[in-house]
FIDRENGU-629290 format. One record per residue (C-alpha): x, y, z; residue in three letters. Coordinates in Angstrom, 2 decimals, decimal comma. Layout:
// FIDRENGU-629290
((X Y Z) ALA)
...
***
This chain:
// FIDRENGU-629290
((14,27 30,58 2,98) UNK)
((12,42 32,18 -0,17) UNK)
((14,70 35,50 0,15) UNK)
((17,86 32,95 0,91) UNK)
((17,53 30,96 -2,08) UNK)
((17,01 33,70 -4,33) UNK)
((19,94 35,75 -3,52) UNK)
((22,09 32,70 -3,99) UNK)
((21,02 32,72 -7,19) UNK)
((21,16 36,04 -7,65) UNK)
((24,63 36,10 -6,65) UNK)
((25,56 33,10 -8,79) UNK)
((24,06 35,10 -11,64) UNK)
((25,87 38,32 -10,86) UNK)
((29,37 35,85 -11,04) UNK)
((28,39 34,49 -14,24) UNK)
((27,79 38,20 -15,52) UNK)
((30,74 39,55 -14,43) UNK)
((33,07 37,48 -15,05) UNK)
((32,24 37,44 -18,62) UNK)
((31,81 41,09 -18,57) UNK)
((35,41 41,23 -17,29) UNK)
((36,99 38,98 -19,78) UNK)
((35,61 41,13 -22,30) UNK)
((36,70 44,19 -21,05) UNK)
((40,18 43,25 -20,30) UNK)
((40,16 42,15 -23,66) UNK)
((38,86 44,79 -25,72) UNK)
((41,02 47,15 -23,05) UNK)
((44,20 45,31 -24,37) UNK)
((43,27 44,10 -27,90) UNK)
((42,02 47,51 -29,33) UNK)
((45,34 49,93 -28,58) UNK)
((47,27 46,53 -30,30) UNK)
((44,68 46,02 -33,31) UNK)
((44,68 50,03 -33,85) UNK)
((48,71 49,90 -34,00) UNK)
((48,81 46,93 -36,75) UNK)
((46,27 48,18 -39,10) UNK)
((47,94 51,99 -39,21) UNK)
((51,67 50,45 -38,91) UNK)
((52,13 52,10 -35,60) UNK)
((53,00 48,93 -33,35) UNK)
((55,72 49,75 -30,48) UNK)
((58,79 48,40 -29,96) UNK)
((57,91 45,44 -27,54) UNK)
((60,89 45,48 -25,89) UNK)
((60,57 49,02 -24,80) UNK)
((57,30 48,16 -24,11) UNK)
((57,27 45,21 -21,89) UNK)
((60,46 47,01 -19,97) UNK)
((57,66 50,29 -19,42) UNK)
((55,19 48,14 -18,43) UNK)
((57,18 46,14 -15,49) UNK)
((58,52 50,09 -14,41) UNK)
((54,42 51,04 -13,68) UNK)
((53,40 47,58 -12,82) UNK)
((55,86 47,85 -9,54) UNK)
((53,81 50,36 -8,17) UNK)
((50,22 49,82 -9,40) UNK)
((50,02 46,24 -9,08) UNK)
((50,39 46,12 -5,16) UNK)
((48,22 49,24 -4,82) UNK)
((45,40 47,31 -7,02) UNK)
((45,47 44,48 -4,84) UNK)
((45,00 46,67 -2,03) UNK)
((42,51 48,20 -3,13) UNK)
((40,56 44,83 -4,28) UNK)
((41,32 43,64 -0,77) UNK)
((39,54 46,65 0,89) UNK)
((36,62 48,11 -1,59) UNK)
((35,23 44,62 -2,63) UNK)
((33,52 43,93 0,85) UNK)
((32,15 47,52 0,37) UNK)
((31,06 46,91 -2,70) UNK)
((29,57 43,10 -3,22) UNK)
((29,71 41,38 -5,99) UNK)
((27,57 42,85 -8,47) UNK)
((28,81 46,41 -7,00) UNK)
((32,88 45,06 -7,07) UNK)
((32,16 43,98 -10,83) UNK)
((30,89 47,06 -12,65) UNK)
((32,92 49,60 -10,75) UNK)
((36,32 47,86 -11,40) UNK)
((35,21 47,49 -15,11) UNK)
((34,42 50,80 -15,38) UNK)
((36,98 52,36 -13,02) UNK)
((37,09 55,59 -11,07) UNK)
((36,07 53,96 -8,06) UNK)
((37,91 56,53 -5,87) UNK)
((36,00 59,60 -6,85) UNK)
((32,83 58,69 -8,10) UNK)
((31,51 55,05 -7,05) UNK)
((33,03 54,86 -3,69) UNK)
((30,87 57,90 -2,62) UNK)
((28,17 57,16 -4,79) UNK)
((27,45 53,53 -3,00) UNK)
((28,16 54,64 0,69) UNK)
((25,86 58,11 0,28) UNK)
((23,31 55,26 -1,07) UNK)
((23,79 52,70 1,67) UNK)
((23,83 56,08 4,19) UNK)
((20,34 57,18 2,27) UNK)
((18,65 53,30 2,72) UNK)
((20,58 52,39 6,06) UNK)
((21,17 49,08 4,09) UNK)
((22,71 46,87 7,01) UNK)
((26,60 45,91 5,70) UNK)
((26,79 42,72 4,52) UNK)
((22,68 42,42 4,36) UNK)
((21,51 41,23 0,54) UNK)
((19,70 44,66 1,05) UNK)
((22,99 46,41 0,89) UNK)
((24,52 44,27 -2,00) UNK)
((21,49 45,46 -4,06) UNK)
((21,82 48,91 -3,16) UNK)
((25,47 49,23 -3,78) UNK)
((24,77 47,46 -7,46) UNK)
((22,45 49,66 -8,23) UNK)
((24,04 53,00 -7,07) UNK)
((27,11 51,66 -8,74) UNK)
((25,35 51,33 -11,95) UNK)
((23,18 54,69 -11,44) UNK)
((26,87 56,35 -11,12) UNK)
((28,68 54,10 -14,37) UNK)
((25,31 55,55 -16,57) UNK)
((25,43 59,36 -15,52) UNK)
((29,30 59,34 -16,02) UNK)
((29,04 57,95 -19,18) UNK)
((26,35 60,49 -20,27) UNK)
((27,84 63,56 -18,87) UNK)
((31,62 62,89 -20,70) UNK)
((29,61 62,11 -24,08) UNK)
((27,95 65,63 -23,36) UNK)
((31,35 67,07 -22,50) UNK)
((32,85 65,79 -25,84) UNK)
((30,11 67,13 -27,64) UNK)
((30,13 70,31 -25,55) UNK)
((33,88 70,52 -25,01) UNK)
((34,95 73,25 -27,66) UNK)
((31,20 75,54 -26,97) UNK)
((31,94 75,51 -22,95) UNK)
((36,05 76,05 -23,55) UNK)
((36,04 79,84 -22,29) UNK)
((34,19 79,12 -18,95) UNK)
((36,07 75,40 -18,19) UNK)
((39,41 77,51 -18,62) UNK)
((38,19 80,45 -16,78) UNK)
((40,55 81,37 -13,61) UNK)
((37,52 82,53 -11,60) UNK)
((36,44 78,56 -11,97) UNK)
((39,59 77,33 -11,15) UNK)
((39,77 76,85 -7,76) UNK)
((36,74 75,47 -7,60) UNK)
((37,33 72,71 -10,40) UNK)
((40,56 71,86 -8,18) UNK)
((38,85 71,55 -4,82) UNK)
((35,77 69,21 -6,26) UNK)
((36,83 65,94 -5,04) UNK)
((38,21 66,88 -1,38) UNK)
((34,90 68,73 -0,88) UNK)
((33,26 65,82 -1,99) UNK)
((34,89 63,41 0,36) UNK)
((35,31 65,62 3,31) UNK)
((31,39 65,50 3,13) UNK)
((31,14 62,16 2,74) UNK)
((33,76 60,93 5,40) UNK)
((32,49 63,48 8,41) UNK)
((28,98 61,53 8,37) UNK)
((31,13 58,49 9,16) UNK)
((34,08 59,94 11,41) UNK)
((31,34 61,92 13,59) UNK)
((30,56 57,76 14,66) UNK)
((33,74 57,26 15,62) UNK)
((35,96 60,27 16,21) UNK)
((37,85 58,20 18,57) UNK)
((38,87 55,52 15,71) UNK)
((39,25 57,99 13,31) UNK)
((41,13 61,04 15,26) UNK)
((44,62 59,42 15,32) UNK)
((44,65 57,83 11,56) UNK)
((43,15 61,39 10,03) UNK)
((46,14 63,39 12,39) UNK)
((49,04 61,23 11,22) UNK)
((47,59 60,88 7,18) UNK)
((47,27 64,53 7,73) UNK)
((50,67 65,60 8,15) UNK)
((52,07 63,16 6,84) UNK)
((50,46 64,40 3,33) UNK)
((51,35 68,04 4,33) UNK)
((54,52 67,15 5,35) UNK)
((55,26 65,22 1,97) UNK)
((53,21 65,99 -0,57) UNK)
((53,91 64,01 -3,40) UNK)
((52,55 60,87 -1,44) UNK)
((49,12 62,44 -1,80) UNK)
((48,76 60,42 -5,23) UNK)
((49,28 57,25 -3,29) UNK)
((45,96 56,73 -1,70) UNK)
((46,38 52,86 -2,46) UNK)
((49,34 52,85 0,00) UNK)
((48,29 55,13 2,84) UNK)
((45,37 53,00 3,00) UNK)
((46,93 50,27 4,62) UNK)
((48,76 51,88 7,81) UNK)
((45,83 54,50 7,92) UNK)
((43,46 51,25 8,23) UNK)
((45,69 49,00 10,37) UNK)
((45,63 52,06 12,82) UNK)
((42,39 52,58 12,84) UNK)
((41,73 48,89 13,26) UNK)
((44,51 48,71 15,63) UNK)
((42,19 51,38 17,81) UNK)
((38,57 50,02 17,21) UNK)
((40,41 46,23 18,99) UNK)
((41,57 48,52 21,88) UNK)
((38,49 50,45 22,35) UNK)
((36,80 47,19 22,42) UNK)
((38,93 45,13 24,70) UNK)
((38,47 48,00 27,22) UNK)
((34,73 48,05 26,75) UNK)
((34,89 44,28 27,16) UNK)
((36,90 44,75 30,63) UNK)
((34,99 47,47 32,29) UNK)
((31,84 45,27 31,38) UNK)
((33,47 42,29 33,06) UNK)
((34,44 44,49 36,12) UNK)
((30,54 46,20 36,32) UNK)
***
């Protein structure tokens, strides 16, 4: 009951904190390009602006849902607040929180596992703050070997190394849930490549197959049990 009540107010805390750290954020995210543009007489043509803004809304505004929908049960609260504050979930907090929660074995859904996604979370907002303030101040000394060709391919092939690393620890549980989604994503990307920047979208019929799968697997699990 001790653990119980303190995690309820632990998560009540965590709201508190995040929602005000959101509020903030969204406003200094918005206020500062606006501010910036009226004090050096720069401000855009609101018109043009607002008719921009509904062009790129169409298609990010549905995919950020999405991906609210999905990653915030990953996440928990305290995890769900500082990585969609401070963004790049996809490549670095995603795999930061489940390599964590694969590290600990933190149950899902356990207050063990909301602490260590927080936490890995915030480990991963710190370091990637650091290391871009050490590639600003690095950026013109290290130019010759970031723009090197030898380097290239590698610099291009960091983040599906680091997810094909990530994702085998999880598919090797359940090749048979995962075998048909990873086939059809798979050519489907290969077969049209440009939807390989939608990750937001193919996340949905990539799930709903997968989950589509897992329910048959189980209802004939469920049968042969009834039949032993």
């Amino acid at each position: 009951m001790d653990k119980k009540t303190f995690f309820e107010q632990y998560n009540q805390r965590t709201h508190t904190y995040g929602r005000a750290g959101l509020i903030i954020g969204i406003i200094l995210m918005l206020g500062c390009p606006f501010v910036m543009g009226l004090i050096l007489g720069a401000m855009p043509d609101l018109g043009a602006f607002w008719k921009g803004f509904a062009q790129v809304a169409l298609v990010y505004i549905p995919s950020c849902a999405v991906e609210f929908l999905i990653y915030t049960p990953m996440l928990g609260a305290g995890g769900s607040y500082l990585a969609f504050i401070t963004g790049n979930l996809i490549n670095m907090k995603i795999p930061c929180m489940m390599n964590a929660k694969g590290i600990t074995d933190a149950e899902a859904g356990s207050p063990e596992s909301e602490i260590v996604s927080t936490l890995s979370i915030a480990a991963s907002a710190v370091t990637t703050t650091v290391v871009i303030a050490l590639g600003v101040l690095l950026l013109i000394p290290l130019q010759p070997i970031l723009s090197s060709p030898v380097l290239a391919p590698a610099f291009d092939n960091v983040v599906p190394a680091l997810f094909g690393a990530l994702a085998y620890q999880y598919f090797r549980k359940g090749i048979k849930i995962v075998a048909i989604p990873l086939m059809v994503m798979t050519v489907l990307c290969v077969a049209m490549p440009s939807l390989i920047g939608s990750v937001g979208f193919l996340i949905i019929p990539s799930g709903a197959m997968a989950i589509g799968i897992g329910y048959v697997l189980w209802k004939r699990d469920i049968k042969k049990e009834v039949t032993e």
